[in-house]
C-alpha positions as CSV (number, residue, x, y, z in Angstrom):
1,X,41.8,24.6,4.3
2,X,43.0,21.9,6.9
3,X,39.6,22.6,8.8
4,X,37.2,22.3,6.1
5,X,39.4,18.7,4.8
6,X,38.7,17.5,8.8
7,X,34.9,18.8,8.2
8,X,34.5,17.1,5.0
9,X,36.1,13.9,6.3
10,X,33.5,13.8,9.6
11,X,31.0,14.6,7.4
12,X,31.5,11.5,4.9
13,X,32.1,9.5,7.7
14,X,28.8,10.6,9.2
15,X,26.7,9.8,5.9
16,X,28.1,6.2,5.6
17,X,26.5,5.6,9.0
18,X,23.5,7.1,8.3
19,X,23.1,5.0,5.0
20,X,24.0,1.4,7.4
21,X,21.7,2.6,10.0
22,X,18.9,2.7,7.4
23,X,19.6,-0.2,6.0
24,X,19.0,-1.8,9.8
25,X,16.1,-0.5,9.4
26,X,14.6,-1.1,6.5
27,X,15.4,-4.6,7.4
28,X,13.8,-4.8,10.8
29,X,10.7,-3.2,9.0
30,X,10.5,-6.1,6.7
31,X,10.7,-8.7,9.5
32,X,7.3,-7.0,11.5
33,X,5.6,-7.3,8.5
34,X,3.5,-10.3,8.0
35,X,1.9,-11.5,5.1
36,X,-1.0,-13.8,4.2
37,X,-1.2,-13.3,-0.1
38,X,-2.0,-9.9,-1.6
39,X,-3.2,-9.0,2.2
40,X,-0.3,-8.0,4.9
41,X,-0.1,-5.6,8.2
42,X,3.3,-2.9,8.4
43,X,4.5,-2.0,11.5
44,X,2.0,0.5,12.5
45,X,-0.7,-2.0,12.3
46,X,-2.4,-0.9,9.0
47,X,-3.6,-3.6,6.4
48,X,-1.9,-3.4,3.2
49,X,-3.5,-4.7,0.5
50,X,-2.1,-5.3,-3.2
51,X,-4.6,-4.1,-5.8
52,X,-4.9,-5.4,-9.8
53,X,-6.5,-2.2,-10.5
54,X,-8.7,-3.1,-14.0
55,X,-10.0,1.2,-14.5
56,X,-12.9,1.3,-16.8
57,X,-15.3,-1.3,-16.3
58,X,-18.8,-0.9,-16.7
59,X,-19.4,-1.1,-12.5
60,X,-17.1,-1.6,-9.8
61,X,-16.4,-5.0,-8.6
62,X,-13.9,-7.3,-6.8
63,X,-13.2,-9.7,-9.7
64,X,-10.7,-12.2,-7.7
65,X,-8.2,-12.6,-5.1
66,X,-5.0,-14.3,-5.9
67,X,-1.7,-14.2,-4.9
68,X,-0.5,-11.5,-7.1
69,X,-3.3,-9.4,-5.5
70,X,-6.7,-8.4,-5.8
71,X,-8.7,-7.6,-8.8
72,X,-10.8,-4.6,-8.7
73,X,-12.7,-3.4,-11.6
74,X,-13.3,0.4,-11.3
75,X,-15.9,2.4,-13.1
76,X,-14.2,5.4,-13.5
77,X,-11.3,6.3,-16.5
78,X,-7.7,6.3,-15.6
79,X,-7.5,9.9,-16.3
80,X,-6.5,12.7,-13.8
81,X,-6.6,10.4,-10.4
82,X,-10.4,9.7,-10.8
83,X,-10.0,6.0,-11.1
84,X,-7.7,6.3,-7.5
85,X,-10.5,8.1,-6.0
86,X,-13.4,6.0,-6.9
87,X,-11.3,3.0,-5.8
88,X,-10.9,4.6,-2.2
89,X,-14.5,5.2,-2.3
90,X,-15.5,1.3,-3.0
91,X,-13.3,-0.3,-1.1
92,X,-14.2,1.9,2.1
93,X,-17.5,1.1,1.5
94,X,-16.9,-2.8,0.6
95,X,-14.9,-2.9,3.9
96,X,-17.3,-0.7,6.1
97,X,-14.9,1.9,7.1
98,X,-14.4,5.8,6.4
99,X,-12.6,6.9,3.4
100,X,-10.0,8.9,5.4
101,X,-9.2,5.2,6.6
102,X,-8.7,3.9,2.9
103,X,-5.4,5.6,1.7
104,X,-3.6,5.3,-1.8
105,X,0.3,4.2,-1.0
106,X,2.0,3.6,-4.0
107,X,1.0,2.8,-7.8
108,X,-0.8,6.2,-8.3
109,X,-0.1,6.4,-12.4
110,X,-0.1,2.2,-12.2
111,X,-2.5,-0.6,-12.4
112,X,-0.5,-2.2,-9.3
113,X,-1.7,-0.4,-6.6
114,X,-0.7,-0.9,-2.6
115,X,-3.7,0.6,-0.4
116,X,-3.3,1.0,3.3
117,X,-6.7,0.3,5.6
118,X,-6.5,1.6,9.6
119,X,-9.1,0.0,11.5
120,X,-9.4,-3.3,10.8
121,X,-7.2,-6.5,11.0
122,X,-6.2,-8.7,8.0
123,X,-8.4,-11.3,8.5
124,X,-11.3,-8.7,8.6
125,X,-10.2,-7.3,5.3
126,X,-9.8,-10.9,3.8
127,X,-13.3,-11.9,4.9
128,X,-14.8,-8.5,3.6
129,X,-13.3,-9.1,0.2
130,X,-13.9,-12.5,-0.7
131,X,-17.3,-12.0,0.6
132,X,-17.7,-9.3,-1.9
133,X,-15.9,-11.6,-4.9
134,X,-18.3,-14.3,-4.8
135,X,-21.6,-11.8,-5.5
């Protein structure tokens, strides 16, 4: 029994490191991260982009760009993922890049979305969308 104690206790020791070292870095992660609004770039260079998903609407559409995020009307229902795929769908095609570069990161069953973009650089994406909210 002594040996599994002295196990136990490296064990537990070992955990409450692992917990502080991801702390550090869920912290560093935060400071790489820069953000301009609804619009920001992670570590890995991707654009996150905050989405005020409005599912339903007559036709797709960028309806405005605020700090809270962007509004984006999507013409498909909220049922079974369909209004997560057609938004993919527009906004590769409203930023000009392939849908396998337009990915879904949180907010699946939510009208607050965060969608990652590979490709292009914040500025590009903030151009491209307010471009597309004043038609």
């Amino acid at each position: 029994m002594g040996k599994n104690n002295k196990a136990n206790k490296a064990t537990g020791t070992t955990k409450s490191k692992a917990k502080t070292n991801s702390s550090n870095n869920k912290a560093s992660g935060e400071l790489v991260q820069k953000s301009t609004g609804p619009i920001s770039t992670d570590k890995s260079g991707s654009v996150l982009i905050q989405i005020l998903a409005k599912p339903g609407a007559k036709e797709n559409g960028i309806t405005d760009l605020s700090s809270d995020g962007v509004g984006v009307q999507i013409a498909a229902p909220p049922t079974e993922g369909e209004a997560n795929t057609e938004l993919i769908k527009f906004l590769a095609s409203v930023l000009g890049v392939r849908k396998s570069d337009v990915s879904l990161e949180r907010g699946s069953r939510s009208r607050q979305k965060a969608v990652a973009v590979r490709g292009l650089s914040a500025s590009e994406v903030e151009s491209r969308l307010q471009d597309m909210s004043s038609k």
